[in-house]
HTML snippet that shows the backbone in 3Dmol.js (N, CA, C, O; Angstrom):
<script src="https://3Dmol.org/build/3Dmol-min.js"></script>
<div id="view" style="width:600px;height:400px;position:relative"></div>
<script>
const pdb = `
ATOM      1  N   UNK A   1     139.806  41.613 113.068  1.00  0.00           N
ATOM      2  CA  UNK A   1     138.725  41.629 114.034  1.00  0.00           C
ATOM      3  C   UNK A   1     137.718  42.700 113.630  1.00  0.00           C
ATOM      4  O   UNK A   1     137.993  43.898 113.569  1.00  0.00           O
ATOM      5  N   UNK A   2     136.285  42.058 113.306  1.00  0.00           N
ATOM      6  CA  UNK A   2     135.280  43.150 113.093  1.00  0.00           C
ATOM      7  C   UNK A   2     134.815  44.142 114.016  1.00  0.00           C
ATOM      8  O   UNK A   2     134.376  43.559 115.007  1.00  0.00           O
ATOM      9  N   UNK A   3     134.703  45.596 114.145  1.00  0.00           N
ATOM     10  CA  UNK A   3     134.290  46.330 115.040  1.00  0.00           C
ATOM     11  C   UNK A   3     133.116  47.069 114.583  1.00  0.00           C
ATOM     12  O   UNK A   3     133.036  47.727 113.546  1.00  0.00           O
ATOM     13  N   UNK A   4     131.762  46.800 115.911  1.00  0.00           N
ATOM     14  CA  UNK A   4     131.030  46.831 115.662  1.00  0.00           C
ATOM     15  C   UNK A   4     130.863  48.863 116.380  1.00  0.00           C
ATOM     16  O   UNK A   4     131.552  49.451 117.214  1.00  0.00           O
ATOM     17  N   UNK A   5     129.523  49.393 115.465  1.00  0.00           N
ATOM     18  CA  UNK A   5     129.309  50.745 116.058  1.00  0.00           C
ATOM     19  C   UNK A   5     128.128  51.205 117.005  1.00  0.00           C
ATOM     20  O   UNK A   5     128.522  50.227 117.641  1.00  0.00           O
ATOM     21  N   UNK A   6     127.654  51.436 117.330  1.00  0.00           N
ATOM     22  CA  UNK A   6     125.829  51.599 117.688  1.00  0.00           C
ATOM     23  C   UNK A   6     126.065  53.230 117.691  1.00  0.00           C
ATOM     24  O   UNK A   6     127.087  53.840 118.006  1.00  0.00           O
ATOM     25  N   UNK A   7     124.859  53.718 117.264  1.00  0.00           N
ATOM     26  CA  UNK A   7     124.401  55.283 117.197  1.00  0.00           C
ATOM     27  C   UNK A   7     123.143  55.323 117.466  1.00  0.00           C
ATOM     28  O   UNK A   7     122.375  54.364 117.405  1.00  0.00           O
ATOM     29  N   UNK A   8     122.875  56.435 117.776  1.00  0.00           N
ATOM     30  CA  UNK A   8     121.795  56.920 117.988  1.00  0.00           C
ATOM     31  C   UNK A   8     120.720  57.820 117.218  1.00  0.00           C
ATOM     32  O   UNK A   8     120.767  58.968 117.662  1.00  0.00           O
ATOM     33  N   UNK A   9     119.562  57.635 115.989  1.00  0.00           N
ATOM     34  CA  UNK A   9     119.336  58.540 115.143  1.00  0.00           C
ATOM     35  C   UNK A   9     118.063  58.827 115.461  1.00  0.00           C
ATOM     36  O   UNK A   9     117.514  58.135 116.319  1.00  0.00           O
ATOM     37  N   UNK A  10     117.489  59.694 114.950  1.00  0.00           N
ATOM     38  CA  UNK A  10     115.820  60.050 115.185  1.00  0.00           C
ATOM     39  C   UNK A  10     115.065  60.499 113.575  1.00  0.00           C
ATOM     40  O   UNK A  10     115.067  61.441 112.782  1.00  0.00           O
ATOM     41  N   UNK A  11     114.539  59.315 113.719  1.00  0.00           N
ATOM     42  CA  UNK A  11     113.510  59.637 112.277  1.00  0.00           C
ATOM     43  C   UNK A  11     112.367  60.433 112.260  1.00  0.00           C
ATOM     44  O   UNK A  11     111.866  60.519 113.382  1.00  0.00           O
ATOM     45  N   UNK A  12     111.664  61.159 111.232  1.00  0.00           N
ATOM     46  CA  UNK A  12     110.624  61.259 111.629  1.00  0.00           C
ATOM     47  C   UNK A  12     109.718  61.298 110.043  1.00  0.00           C
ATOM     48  O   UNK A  12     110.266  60.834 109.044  1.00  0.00           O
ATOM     49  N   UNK A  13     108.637  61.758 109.983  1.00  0.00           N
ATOM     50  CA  UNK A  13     107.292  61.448 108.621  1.00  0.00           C
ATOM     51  C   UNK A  13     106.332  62.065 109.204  1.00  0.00           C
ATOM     52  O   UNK A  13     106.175  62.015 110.424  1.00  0.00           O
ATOM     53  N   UNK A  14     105.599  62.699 108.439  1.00  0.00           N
ATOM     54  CA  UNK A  14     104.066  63.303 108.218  1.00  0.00           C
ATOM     55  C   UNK A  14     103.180  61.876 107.762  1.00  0.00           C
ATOM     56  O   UNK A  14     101.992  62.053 107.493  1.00  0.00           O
ATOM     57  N   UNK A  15     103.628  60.742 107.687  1.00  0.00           N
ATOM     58  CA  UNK A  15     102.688  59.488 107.321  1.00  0.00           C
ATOM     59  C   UNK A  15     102.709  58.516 108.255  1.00  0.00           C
ATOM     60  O   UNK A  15     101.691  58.248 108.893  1.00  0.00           O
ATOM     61  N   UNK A  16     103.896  57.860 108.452  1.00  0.00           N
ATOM     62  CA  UNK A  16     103.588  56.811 109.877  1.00  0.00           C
ATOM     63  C   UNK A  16     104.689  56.610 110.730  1.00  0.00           C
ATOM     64  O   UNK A  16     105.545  57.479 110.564  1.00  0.00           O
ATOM     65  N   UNK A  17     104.975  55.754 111.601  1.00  0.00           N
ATOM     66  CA  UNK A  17     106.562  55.396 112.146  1.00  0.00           C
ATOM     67  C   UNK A  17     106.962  54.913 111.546  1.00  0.00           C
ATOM     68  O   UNK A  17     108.092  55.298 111.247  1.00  0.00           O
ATOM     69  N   UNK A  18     106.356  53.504 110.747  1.00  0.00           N
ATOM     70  CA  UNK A  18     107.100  52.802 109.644  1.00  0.00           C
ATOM     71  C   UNK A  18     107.900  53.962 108.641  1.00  0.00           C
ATOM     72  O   UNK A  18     109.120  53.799 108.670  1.00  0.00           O
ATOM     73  N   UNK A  19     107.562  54.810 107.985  1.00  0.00           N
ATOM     74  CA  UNK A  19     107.788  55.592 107.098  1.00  0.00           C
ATOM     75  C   UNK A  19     109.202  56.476 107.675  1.00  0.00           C
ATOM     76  O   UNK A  19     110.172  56.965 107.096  1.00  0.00           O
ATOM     77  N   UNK A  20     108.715  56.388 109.307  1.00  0.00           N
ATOM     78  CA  UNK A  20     109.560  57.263 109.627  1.00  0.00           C
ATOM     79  C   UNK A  20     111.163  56.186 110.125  1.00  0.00           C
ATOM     80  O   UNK A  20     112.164  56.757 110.559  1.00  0.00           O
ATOM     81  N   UNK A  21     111.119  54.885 109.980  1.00  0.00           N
ATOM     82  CA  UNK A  21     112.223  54.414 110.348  1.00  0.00           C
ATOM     83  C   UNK A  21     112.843  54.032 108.689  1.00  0.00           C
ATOM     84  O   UNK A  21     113.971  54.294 108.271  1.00  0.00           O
ATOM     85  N   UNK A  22     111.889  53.445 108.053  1.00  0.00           N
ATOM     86  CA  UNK A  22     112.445  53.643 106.146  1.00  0.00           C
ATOM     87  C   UNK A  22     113.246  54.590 105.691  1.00  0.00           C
ATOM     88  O   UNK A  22     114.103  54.299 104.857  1.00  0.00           O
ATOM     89  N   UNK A  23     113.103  55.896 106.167  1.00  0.00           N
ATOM     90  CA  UNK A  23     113.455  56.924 105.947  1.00  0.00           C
ATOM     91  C   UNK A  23     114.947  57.418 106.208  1.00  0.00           C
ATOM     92  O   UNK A  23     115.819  57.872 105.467  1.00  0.00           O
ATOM     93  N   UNK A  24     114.855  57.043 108.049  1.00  0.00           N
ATOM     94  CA  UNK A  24     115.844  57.585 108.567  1.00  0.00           C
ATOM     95  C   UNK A  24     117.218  56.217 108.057  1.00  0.00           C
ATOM     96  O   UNK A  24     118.405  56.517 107.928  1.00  0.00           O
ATOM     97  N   UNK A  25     116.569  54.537 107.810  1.00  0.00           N
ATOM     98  CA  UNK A  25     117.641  54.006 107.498  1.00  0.00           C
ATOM     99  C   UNK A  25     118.204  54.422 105.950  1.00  0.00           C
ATOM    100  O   UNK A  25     119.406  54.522 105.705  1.00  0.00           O
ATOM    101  N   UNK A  26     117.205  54.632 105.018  1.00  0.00           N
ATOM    102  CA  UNK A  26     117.883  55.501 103.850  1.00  0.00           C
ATOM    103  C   UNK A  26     118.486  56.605 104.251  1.00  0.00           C
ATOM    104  O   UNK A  26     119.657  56.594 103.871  1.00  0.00           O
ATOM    105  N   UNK A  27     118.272  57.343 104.716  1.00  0.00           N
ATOM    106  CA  UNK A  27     119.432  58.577 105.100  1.00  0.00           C
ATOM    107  C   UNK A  27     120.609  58.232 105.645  1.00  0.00           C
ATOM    108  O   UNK A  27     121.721  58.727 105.461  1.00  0.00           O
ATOM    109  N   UNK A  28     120.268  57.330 106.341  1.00  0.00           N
ATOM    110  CA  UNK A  28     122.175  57.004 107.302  1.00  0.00           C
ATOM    111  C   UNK A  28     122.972  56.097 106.521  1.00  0.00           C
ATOM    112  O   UNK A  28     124.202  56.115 106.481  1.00  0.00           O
ATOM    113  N   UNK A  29     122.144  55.226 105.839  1.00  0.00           N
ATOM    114  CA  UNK A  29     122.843  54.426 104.366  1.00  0.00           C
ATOM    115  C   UNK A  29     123.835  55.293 103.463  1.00  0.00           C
ATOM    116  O   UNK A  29     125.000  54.954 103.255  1.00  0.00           O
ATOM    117  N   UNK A  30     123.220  56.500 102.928  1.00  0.00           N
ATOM    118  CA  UNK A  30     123.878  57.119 101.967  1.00  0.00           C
ATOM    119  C   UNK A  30     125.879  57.752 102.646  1.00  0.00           C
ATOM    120  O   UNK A  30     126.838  58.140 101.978  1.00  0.00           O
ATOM    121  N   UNK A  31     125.716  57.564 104.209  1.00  0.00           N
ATOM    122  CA  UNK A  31     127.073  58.252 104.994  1.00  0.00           C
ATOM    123  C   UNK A  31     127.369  57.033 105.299  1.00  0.00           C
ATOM    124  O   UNK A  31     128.352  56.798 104.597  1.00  0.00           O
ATOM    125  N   UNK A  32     127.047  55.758 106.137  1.00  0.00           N
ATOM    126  CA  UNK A  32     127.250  55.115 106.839  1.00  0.00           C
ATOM    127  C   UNK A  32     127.341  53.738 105.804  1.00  0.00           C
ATOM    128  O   UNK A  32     126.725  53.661 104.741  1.00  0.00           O
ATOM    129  N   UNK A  33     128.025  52.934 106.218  1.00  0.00           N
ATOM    130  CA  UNK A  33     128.297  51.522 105.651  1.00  0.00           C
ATOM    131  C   UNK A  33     128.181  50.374 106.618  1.00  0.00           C
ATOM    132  O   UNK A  33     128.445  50.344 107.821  1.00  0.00           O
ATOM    133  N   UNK A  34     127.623  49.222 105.634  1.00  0.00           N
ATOM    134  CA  UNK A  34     128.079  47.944 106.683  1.00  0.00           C
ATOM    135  C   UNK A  34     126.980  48.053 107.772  1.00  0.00           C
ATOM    136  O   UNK A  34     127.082  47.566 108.897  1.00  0.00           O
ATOM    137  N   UNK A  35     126.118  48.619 107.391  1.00  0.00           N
ATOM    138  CA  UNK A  35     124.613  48.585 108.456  1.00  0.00           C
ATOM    139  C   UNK A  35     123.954  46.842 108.523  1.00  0.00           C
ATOM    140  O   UNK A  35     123.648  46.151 107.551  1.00  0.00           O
ATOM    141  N   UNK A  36     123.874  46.454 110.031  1.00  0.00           N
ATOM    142  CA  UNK A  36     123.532  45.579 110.094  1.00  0.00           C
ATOM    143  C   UNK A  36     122.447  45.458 110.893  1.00  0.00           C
ATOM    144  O   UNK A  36     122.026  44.301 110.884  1.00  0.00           O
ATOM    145  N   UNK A  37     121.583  46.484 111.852  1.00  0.00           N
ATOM    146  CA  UNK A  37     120.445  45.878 112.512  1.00  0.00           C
ATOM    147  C   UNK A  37     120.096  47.068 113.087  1.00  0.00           C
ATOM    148  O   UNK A  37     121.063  47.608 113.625  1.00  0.00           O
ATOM    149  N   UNK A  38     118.894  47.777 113.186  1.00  0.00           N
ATOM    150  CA  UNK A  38     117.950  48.784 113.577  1.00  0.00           C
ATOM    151  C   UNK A  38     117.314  47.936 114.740  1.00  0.00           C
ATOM    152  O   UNK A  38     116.976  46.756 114.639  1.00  0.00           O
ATOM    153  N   UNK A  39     117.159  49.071 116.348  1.00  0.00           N
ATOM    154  CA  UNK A  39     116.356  48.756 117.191  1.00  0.00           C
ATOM    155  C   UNK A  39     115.438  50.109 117.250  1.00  0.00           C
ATOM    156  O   UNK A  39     116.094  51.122 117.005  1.00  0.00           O
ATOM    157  N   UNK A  40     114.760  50.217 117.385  1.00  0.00           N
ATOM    158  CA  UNK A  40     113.399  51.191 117.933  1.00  0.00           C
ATOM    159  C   UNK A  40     113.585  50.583 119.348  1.00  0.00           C
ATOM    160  O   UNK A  40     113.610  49.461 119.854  1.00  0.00           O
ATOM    161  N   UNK A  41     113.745  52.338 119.876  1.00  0.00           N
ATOM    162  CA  UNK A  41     114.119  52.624 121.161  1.00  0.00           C
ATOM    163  C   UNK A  41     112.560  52.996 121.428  1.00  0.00           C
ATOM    164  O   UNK A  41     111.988  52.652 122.462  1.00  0.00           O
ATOM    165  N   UNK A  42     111.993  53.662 120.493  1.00  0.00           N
ATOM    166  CA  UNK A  42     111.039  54.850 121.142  1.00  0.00           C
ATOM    167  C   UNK A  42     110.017  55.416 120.320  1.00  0.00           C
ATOM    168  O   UNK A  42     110.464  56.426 119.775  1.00  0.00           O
ATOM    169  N   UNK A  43     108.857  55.192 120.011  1.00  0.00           N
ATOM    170  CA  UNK A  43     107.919  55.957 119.095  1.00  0.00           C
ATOM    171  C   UNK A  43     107.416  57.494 119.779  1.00  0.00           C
ATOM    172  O   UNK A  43     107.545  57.775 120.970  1.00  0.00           O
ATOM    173  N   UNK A  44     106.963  58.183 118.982  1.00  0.00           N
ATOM    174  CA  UNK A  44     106.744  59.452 120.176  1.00  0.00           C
ATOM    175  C   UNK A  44     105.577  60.390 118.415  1.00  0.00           C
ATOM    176  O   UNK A  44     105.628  59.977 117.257  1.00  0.00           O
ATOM    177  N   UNK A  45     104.896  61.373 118.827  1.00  0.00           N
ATOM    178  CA  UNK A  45     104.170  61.751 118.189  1.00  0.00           C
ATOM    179  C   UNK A  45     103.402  63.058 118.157  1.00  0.00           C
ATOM    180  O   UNK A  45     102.450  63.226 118.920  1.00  0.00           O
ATOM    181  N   UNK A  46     103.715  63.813 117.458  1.00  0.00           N
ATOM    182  CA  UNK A  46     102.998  65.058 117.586  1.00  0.00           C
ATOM    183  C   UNK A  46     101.502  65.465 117.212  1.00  0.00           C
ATOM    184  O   UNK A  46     101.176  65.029 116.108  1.00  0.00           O
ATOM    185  N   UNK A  47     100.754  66.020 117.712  1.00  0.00           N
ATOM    186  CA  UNK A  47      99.068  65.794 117.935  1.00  0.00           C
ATOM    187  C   UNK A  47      98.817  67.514 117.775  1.00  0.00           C
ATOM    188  O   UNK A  47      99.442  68.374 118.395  1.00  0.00           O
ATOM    189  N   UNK A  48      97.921  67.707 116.948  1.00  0.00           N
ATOM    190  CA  UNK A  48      97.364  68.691 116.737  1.00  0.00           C
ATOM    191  C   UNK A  48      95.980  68.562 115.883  1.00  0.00           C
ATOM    192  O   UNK A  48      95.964  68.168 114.717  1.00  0.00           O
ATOM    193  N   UNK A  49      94.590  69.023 116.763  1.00  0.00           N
ATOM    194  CA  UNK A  49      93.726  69.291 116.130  1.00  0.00           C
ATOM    195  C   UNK A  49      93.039  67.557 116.491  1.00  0.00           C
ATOM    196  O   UNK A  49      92.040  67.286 115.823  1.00  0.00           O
ATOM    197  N   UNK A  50      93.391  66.762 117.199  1.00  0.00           N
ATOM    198  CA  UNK A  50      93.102  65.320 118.037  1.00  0.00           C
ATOM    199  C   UNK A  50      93.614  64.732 116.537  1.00  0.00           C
ATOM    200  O   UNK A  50      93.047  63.784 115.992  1.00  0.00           O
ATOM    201  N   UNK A  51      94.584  65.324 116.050  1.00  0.00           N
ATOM    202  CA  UNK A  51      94.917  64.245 114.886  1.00  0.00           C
ATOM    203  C   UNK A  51      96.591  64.044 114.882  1.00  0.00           C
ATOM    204  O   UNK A  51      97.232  65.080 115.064  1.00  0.00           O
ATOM    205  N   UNK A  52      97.319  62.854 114.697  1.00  0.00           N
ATOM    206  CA  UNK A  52      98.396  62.989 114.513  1.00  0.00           C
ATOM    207  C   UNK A  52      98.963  63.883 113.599  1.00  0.00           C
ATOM    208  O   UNK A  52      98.326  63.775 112.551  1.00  0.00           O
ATOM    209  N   UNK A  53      99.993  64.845 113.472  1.00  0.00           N
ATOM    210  CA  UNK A  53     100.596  65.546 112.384  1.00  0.00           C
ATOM    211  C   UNK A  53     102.084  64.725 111.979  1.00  0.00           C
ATOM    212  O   UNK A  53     102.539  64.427 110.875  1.00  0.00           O
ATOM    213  N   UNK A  54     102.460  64.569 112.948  1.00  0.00           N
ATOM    214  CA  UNK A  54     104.175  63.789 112.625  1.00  0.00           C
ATOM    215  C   UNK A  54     104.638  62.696 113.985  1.00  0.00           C
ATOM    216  O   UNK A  54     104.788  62.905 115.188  1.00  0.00           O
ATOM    217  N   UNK A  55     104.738  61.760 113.333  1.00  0.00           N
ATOM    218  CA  UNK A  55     105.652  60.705 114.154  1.00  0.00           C
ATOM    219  C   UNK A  55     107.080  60.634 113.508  1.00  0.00           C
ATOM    220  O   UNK A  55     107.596  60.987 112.448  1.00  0.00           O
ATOM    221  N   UNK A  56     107.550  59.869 114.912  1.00  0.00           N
ATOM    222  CA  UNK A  56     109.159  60.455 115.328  1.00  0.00           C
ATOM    223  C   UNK A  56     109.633  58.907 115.695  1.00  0.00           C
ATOM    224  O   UNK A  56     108.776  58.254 116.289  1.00  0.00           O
ATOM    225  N   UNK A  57     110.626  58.377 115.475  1.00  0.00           N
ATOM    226  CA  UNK A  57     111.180  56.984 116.279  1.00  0.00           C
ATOM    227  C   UNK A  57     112.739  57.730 116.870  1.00  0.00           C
ATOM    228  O   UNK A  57     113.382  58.677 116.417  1.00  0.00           O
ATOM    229  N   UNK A  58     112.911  57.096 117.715  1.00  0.00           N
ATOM    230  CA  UNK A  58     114.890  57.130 118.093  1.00  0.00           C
ATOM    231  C   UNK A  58     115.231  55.773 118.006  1.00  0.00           C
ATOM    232  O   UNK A  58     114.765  54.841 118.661  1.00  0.00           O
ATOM    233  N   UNK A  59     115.963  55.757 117.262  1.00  0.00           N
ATOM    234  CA  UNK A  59     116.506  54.273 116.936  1.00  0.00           C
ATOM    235  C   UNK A  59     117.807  54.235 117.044  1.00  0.00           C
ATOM    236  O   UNK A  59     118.540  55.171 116.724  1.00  0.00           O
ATOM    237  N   UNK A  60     118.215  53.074 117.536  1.00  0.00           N
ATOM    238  CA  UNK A  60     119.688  52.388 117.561  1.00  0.00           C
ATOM    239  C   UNK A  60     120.161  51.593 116.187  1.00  0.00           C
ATOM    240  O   UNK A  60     119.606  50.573 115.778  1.00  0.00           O
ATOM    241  N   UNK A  61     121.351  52.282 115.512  1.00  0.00           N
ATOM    242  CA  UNK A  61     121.816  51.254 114.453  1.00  0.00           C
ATOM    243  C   UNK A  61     123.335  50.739 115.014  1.00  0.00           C
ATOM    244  O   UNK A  61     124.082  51.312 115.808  1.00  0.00           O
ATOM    245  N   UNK A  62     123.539  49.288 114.222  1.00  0.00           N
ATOM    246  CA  UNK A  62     124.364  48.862 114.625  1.00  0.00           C
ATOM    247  C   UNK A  62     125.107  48.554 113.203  1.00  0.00           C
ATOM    248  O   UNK A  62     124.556  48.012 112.245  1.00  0.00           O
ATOM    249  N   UNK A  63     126.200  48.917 113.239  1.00  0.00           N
ATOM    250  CA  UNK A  63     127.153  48.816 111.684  1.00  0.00           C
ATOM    251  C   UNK A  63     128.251  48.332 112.296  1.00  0.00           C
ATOM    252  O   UNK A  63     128.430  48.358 113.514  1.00  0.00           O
ATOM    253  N   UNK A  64     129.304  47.705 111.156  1.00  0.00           N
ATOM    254  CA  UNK A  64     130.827  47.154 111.142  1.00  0.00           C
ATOM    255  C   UNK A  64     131.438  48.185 110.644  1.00  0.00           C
ATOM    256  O   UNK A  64     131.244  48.785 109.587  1.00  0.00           O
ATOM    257  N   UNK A  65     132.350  48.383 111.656  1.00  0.00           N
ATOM    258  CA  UNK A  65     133.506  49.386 110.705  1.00  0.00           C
ATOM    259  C   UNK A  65     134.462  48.790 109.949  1.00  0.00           C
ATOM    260  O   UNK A  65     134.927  47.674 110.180  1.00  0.00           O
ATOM    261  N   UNK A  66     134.761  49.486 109.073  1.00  0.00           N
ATOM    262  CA  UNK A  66     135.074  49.006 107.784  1.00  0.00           C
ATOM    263  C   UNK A  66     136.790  48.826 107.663  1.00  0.00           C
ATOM    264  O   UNK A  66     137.550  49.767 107.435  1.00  0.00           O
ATOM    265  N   UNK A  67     137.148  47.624 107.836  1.00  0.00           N
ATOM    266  CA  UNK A  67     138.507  47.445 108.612  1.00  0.00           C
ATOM    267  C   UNK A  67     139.743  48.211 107.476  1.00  0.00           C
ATOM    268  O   UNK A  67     140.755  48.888 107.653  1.00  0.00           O
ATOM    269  N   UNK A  68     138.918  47.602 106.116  1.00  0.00           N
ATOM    270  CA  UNK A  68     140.228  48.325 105.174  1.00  0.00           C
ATOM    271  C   UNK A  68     140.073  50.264 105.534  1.00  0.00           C
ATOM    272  O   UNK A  68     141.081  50.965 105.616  1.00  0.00           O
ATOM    273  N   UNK A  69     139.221  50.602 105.634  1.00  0.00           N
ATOM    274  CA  UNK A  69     139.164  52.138 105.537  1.00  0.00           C
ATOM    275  C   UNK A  69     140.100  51.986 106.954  1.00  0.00           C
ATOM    276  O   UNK A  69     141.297  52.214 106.780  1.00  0.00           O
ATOM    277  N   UNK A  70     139.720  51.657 108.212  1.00  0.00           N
ATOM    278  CA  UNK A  70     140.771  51.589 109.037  1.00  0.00           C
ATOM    279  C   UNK A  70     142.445  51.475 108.876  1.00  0.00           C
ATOM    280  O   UNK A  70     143.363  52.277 109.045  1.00  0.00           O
ATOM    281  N   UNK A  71     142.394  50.535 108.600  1.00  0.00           N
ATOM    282  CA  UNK A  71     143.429  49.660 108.256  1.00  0.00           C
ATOM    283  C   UNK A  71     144.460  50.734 107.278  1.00  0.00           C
ATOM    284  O   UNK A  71     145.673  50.708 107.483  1.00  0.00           O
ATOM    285  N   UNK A  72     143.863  51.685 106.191  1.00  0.00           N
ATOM    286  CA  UNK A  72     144.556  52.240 105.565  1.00  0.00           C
ATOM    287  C   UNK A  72     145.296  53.424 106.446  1.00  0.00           C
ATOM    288  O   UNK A  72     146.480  53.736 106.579  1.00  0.00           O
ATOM    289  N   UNK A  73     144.122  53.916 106.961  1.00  0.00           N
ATOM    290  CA  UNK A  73     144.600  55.132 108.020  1.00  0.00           C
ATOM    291  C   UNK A  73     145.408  54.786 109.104  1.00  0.00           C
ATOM    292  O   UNK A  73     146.179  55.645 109.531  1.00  0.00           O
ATOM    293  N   UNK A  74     145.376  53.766 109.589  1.00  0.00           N
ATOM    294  CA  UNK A  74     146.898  52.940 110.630  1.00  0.00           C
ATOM    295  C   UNK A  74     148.257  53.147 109.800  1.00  0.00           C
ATOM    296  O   UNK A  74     149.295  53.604 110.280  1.00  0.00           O
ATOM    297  N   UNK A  75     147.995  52.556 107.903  1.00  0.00           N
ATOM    298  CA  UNK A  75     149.479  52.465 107.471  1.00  0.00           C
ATOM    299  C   UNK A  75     149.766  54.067 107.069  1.00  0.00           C
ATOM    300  O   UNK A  75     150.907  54.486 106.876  1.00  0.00           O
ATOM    301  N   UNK A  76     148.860  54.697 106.996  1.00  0.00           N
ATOM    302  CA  UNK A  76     148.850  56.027 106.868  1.00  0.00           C
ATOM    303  C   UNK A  76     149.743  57.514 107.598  1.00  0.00           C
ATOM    304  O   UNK A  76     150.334  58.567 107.355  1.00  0.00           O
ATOM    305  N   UNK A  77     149.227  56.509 108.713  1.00  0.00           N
ATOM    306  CA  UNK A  77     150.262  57.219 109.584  1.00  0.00           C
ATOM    307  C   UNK A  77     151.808  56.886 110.553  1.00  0.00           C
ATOM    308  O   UNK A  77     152.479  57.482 111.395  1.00  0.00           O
ATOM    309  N   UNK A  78     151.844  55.519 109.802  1.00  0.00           N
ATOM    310  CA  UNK A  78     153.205  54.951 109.944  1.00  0.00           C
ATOM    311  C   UNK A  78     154.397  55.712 109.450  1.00  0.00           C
ATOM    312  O   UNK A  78     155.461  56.039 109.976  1.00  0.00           O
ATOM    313  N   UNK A  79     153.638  55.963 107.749  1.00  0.00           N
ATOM    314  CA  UNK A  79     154.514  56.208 107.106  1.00  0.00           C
ATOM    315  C   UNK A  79     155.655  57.621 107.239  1.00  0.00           C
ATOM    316  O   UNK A  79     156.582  57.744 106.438  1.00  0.00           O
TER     317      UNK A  79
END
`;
const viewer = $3Dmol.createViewer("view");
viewer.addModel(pdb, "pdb");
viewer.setStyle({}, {cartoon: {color: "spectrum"}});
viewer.zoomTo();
viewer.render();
</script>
């Protein structure tokens, strides 16, 4: 049975939101596995000088946990 995860991450960029959700899914890629679907909860934006300086998203990812990595740590501690 596949088990699914949801988290909660916050991206952010000195260039756009796009940039800033590219970003944050390369970063959680390199720890996280089995990523299957990004929601944008929330854009939000910091303003200085009437100009944007940095946008920010909070996003929801949704991944499968990874049954063999499970699965090992169950017989793991049988033993």
């Amino acid at each position: 049975m596949a088990v699914k995860k949801h988290i909660r991450i916050t991206g952010c960029s000195n260039i756009s939101w796009k940039d800033a959700i590219v970003k944050a899914i390369e970063d959680v890629s390199k720890t996280i596995h089995n990523l299957e679907k990004v929601s944008v909860l929330e854009q939000t934006a910091c303003i200085q000088d009437n100009k944007i300086t940095e946008y920010f998203v909070l996003l929801e990812i949704r991944f499968t946990i990874d049954d063999n990595i499970r699965n090992e740590k169950c017989n793991n501690e049988e033993d």
